[in-house]
N, CA, C and O atoms as a DFTB+ gen file, in Angstrom:
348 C
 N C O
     1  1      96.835      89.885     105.858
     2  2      97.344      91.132     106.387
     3  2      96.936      92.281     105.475
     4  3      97.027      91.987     104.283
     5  1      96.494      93.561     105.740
     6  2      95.798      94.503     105.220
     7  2      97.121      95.231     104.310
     8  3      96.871      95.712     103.205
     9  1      98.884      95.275     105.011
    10  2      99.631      95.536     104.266
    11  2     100.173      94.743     103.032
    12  3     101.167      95.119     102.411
    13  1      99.501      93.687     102.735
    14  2      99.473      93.000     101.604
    15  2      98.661      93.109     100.433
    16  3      98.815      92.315      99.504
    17  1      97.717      94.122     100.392
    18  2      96.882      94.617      99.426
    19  2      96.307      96.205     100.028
    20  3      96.115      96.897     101.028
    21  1      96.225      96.133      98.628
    22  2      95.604      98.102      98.242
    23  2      94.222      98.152      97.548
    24  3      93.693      97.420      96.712
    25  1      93.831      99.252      98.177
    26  2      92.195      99.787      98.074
    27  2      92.482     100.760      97.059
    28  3      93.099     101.782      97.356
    29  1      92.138     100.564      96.025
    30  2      92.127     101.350      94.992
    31  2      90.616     101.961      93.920
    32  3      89.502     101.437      93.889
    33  1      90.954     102.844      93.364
    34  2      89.679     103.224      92.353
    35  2      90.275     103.213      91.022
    36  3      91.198     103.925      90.627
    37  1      89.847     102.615      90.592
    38  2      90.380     102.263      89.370
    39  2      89.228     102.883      87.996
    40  3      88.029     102.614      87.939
    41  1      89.908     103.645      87.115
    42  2      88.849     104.077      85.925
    43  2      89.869     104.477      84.786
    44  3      91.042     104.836      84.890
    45  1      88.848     104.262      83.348
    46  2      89.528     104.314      82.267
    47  2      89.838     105.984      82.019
    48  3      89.738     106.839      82.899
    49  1      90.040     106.107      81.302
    50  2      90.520     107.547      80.866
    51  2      89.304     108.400      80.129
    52  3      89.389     109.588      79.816
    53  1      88.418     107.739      79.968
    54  2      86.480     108.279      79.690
    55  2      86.139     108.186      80.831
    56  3      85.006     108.644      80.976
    57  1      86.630     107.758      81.854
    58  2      85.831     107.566      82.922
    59  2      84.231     106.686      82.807
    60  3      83.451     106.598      83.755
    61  1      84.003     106.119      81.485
    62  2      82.815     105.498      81.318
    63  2      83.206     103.883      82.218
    64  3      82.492     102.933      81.899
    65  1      84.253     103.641      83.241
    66  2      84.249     102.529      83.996
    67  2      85.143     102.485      84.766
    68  3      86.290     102.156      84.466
    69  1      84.703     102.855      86.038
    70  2      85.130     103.049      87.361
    71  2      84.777     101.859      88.372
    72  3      83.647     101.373      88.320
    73  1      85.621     101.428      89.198
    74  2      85.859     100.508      89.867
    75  2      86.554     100.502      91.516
    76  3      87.772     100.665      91.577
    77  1      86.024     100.376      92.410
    78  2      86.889     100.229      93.380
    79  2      87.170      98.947      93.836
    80  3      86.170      98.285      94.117
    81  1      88.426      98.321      94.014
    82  2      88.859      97.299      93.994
    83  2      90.281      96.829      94.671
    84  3      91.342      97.353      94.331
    85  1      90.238      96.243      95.232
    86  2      91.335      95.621      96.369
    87  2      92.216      94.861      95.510
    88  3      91.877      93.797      94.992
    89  1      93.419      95.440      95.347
    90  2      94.644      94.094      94.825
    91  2      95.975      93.966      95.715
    92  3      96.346      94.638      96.678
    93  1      96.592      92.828      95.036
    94  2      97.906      92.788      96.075
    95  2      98.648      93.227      95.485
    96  3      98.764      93.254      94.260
    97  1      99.482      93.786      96.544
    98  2     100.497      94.798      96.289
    99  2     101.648      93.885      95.456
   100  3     102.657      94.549      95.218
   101  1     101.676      93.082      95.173
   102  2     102.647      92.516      94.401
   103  2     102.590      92.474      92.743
   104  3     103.484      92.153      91.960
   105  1     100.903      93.016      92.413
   106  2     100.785      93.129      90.878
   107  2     101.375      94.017      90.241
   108  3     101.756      95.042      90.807
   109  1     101.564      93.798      88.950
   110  2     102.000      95.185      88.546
   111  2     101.227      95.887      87.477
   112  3     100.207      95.363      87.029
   113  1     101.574      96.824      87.127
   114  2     100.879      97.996      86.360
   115  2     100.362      96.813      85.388
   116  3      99.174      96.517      85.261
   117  1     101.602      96.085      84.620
   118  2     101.124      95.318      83.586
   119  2     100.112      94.220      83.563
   120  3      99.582      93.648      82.611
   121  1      99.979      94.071      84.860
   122  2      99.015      92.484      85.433
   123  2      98.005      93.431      85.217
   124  3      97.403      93.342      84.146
   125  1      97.626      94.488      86.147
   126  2      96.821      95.297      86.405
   127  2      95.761      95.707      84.681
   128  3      94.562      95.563      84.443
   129  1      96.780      96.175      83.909
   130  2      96.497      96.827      82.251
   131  2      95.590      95.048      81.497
   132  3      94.589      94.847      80.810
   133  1      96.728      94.080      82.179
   134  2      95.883      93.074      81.764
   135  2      94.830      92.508      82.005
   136  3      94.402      91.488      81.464
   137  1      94.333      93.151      82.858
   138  2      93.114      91.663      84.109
   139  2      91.934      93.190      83.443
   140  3      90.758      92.849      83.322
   141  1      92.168      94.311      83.159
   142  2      91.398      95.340      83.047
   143  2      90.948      95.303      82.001
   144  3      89.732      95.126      81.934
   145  1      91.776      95.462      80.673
   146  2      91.405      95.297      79.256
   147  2      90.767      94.130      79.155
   148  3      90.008      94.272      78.197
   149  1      90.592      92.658      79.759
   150  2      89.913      91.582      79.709
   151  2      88.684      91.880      80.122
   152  3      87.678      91.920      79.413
   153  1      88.776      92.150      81.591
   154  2      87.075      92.498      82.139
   155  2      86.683      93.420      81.582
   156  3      85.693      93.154      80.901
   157  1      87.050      94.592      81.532
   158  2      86.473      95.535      80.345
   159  2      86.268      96.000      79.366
   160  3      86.050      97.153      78.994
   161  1      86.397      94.237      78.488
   162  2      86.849      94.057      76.827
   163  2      86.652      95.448      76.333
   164  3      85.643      95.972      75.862
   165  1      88.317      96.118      76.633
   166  2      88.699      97.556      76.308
   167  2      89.530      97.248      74.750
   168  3      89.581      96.068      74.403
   169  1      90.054      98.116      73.998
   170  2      90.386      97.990      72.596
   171  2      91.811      96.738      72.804
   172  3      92.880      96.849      73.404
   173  1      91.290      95.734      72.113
   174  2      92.583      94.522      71.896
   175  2      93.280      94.964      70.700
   176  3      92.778      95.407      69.667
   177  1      95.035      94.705      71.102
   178  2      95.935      95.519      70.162
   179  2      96.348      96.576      70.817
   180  3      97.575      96.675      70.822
   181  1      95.863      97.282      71.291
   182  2      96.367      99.080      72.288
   183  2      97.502      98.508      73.184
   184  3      97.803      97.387      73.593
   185  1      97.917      99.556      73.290
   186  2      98.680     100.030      74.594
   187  2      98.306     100.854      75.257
   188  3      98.179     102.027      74.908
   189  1      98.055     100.392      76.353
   190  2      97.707     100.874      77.511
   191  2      99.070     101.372      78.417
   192  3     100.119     100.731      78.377
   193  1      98.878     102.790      79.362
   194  2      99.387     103.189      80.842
   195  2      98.634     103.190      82.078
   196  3      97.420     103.378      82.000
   197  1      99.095     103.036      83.040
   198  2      98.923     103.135      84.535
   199  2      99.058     104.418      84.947
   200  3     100.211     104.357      85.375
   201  1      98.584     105.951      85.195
   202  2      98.365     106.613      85.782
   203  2      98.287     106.469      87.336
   204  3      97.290     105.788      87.572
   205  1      98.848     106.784      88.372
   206  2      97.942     107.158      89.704
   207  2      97.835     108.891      89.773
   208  3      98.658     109.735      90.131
   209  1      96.138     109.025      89.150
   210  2      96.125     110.503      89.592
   211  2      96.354     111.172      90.455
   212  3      96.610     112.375      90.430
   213  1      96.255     110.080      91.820
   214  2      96.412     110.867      93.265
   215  2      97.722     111.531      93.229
   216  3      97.822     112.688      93.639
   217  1      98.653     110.940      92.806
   218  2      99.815     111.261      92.724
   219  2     101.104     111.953      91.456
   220  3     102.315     112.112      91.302
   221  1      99.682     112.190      90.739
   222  2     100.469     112.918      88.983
   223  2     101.747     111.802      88.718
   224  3     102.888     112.168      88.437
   225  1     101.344     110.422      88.857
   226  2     102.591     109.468      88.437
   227  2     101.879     108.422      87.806
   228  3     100.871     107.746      88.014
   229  1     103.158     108.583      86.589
   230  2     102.713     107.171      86.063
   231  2     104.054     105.982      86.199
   232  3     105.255     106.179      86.386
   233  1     103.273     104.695      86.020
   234  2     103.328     103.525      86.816
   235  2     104.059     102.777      85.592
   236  3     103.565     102.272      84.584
   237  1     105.434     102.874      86.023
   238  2     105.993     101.657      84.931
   239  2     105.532      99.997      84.709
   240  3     105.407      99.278      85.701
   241  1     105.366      99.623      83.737
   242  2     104.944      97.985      83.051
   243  2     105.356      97.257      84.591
   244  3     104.399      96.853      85.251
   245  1     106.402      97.125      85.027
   246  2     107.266      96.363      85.428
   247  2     107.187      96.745      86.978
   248  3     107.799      96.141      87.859
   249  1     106.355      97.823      87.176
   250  2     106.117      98.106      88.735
   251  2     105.573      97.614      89.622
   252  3     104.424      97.538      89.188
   253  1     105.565      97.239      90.515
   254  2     104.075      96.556      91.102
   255  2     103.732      97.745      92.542
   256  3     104.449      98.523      93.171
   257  1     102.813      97.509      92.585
   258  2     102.054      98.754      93.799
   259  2     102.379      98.931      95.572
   260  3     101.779      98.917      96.647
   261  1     103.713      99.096      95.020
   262  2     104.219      99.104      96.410
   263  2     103.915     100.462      97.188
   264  3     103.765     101.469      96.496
   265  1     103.816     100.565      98.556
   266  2     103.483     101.694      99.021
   267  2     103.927     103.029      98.711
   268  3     103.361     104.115      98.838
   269  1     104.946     102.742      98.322
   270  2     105.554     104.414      97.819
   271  2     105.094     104.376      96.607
   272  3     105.782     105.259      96.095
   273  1     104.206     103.857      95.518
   274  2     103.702     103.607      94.456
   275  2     101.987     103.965      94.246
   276  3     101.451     104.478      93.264
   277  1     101.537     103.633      95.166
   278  2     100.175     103.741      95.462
   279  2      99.620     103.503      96.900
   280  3      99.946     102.514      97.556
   281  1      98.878     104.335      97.294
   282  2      98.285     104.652      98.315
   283  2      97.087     103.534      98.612
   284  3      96.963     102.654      97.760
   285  1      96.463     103.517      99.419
   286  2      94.959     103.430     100.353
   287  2      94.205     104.394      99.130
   288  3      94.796     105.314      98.565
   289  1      93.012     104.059      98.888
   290  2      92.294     105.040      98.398
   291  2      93.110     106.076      96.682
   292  3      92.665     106.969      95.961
   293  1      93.785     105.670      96.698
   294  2      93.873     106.507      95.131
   295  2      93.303     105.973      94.253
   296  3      92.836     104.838      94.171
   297  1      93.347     107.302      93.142
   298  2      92.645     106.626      92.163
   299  2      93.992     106.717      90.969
   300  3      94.929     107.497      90.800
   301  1      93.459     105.361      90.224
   302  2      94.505     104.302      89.091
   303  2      93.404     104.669      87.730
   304  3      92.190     104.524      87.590
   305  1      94.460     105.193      86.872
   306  2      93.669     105.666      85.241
   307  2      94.275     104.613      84.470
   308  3      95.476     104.367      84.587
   309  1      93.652     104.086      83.824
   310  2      94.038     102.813      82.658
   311  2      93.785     104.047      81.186
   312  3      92.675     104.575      81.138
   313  1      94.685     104.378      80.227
   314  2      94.715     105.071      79.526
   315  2      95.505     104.393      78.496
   316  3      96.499     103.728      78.787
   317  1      94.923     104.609      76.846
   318  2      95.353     104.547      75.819
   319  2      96.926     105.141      75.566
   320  3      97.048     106.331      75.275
   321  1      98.123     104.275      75.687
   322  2      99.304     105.101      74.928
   323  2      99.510     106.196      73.801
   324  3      99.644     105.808      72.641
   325  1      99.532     107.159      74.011
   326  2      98.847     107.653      72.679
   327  2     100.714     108.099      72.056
   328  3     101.697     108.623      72.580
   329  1     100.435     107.608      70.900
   330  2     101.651     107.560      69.879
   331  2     101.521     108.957      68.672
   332  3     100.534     109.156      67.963
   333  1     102.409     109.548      68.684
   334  2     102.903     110.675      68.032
   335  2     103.668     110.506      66.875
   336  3     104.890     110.425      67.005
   337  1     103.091     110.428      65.612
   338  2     103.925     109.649      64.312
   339  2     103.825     110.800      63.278
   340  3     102.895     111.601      63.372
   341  1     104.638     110.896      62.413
   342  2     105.173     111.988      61.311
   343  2     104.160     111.088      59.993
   344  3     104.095     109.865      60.114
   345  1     103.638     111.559      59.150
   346  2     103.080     111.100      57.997
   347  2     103.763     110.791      56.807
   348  3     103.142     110.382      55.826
């Protein structure tokens, strides 16, 4: 069934790896951060977020891509956590 998975574009936050790619709506951000940093042996150790730009939202660990979550066609930013520390 086509409402069981999402058409997505998926790219890092350089945009040096963009992807369009079909998943089921039952993954979540964190499956997603994981299956990505593997295929795109991206920095091991990081923390990574889920962006959907289409929608200026970001995608909790624990979310999975339910329709009110992500669309047909948006695009999904895999981005470095970036941490703010005092010296």
């Amino acid at each position: 069934m086509s409402g069981d998975r999402v058409i997505i574009t998926l790219q890092t936050a350089d945009r040096t790896r963009k992807a369009e790619i079909a998943l089921p709506r039952t993954m979540t951000a964190m499956d997603l951060i994981r299956a990505s940093t593997k295929r795109w042996k991206m920095m091991f150790g990081a923390d990574y977020v889920v962006t959907n730009l289409s929608l200026n939202r970001q995608l909790l660990p624990h979310e999975m891509l339910t329709e009110d979550r992500v669309r047909n066609h948006d695009i999904l930013m895999i981005q470095p956590l970036a941490l703010h520390g005092g010296g």
